[in-house]
C-alpha positions, 0 to 999 in steps of 0.5 A, a space after each residue: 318243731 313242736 308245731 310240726 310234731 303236733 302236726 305229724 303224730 295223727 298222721 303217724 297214728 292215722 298211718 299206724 291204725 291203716 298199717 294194722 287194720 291192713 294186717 289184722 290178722 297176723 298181728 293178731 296171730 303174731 300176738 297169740 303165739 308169742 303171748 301163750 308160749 311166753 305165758 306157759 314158760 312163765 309157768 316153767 314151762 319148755 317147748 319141745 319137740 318129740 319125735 315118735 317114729 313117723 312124726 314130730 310131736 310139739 308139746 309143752 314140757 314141765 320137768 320135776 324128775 322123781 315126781 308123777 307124771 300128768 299128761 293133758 290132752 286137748 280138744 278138737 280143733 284146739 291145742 296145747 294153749 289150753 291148759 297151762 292156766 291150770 296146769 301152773 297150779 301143778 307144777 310144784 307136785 308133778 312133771 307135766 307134758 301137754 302135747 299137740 296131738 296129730 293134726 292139731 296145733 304145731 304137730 303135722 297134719 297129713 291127709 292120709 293119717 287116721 285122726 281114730 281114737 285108737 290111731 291117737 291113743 297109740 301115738 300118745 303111748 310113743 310119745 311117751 315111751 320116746 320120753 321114758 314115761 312108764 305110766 301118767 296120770 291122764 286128763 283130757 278135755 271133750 276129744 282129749 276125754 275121749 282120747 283119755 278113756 280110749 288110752 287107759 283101756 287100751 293102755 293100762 299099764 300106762 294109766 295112773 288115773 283117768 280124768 275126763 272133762 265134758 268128754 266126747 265118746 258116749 253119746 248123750 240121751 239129750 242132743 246139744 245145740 252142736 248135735 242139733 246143728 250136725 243133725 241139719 247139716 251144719 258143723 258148728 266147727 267148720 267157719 266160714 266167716 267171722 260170724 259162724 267163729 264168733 257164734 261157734 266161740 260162744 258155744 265153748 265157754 259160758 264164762 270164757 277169758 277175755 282175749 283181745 279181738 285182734 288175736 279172736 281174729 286170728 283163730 277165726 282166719 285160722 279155722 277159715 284156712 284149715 276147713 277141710 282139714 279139721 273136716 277130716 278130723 272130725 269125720 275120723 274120730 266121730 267114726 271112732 268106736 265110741 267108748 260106751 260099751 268098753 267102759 267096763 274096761 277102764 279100770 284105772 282110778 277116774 274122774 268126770 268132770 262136766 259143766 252143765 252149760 255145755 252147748 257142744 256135749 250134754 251134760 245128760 251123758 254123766 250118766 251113761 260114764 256113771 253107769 259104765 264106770 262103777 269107780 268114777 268120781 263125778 263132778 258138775 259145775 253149775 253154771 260152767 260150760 265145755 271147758 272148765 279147766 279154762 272157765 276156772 282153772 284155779 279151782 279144778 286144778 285144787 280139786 284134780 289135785 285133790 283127787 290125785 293126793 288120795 291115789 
């Protein structure tokens, strides 16, 4: 019998190994679900799903009643699994809602919806008043910076504090790598195949977490299966009014983070947020790049609690 086991196991692991290379990427996709949300209920976090009058919204909840209220925004083409990490340092102080905006993560997409900052700046605002939430403390990252600056100027009853990191919507006096490559004709976030993911996932981070390559597989058969979908999203919210000359309006407390490795937005844009917000606290992270709150979640989590202890 042991002569026959010793036998079989390679031939059990050699089929095993075929099994999973044969289905890479749903194993893959299989794992990076089942691990982020089970990652963020280990925070205490719930997921929901909010209906806002035309659509459903998926977020990830965490309750604290009688507590202020923070909302964090994702970026383009990403989703809510971006900030648990460092919204887990804030649970104890606040109530959390981190949403998928329209056309990202488990919330729908439609072709004929617009992806415009003020589109998403008015669904954030359902959202939250189908959650009863009179005001929150906003923060958002490149798209969810611009969807942040958009929403406490057209929203500022709603708006306790304004937080942008590395925020599109003013545009840089330097280009970025990604704005070199859009000036040649080539949308870094538009792949094809599994190089252009693995160049355009090292644009994102300078010191990105560590992730399994099966579940690196499934983001990238992810981007390869939604190209003309997130096409559209760009294309919607780069033809968005860009916030620069509107800075002026923005009069809730605000913040600006920004790593000055950046490849995906310049860090020479600083001073343009600067000037048009004269009570903005700013911050550049040495050595960081466009995604901060998940390069060194620990530490921004102390410093935007910081910042909200002295509101």
């Amino acid at each position: 019998m042991k002569k026959v086991l010793l036998l079989t196991l390679p031939l059990l692991l050699a089929f095993s190994y075929g099994a999973l290379r044969a289905n890479y990427g749903s194993v893959g996709k299989w794992m990076y679900n089942n691990a982020m949300a089970t990652e963020a209920s280990l925070y205490g976090f719930t997921t929901e799903a909010v209906n806002i009058g035309d659509m459903t919204l998926s977020l990830y909840h965490h309750k604290n009643p009688g507590k202020p209220v923070i909302v964090m925004l994702h970026g383009y083409s990403a989703d809510k699994n971006v900030w648990p990490r460092f919204a887990r340092h804030l649970t104890d102080d606040y109530e959390i809602i981190i949403p998928d905006m329209a056309g990202h993560g488990d919330s729908p997409y439609q072709a004929d919806w617009s992806y415009r900052m003020p589109a998403q700046a008015d669904r954030l605002q359902r959202l939250l008043s189908a959650m009863d939430v009179k005001a929150a403390h906003v923060i958002g990252n490149s798209m969810g910076g611009f969807l942040t600056a958009t929403f406490a100027i057209n929203y500022p009853d709603m708006t306790l504090s304004a937080t942008m990191v590395d925020p599109a919507g003013v545009m840089s006096p330097e280009p970025s790598d990604m704005f070199r490559m859009l000036a040649e004709g080539k949308n870094p976030f538009i792949i094809g195949n599994r190089k252009e993911f693995d160049d355009f996932y090292a644009m994102t981070m300078q010191h990105p977490p560590v992730v399994p390559d099966i579940v690196l597989e499934a983001v990238y058969e992810k981007y390869k299966s939604r190209r003309s979908e997130l096409q559209k999203i760009f294309d919607d919210f780069h033809a968005s009014d860009y916030v620069e000359d509107r800075l002026g309006e923005l009069k809730a407390p605000a913040m600006l983070w920004w790593g000055d490795h950046d490849r995906l937005l310049h860090v020479s844009a600083v001073d343009r947020w600067k000037a048009g917000i004269p009570q903005l606290e700013v911050h550049v992270f040495k050595g960081y790049g466009h995604m901060p709150m998940m390069e060194m979640p620990g530490d921004t989590a102390d410093l935007y609690h910081q910042f909200l202890s002295q509101l």
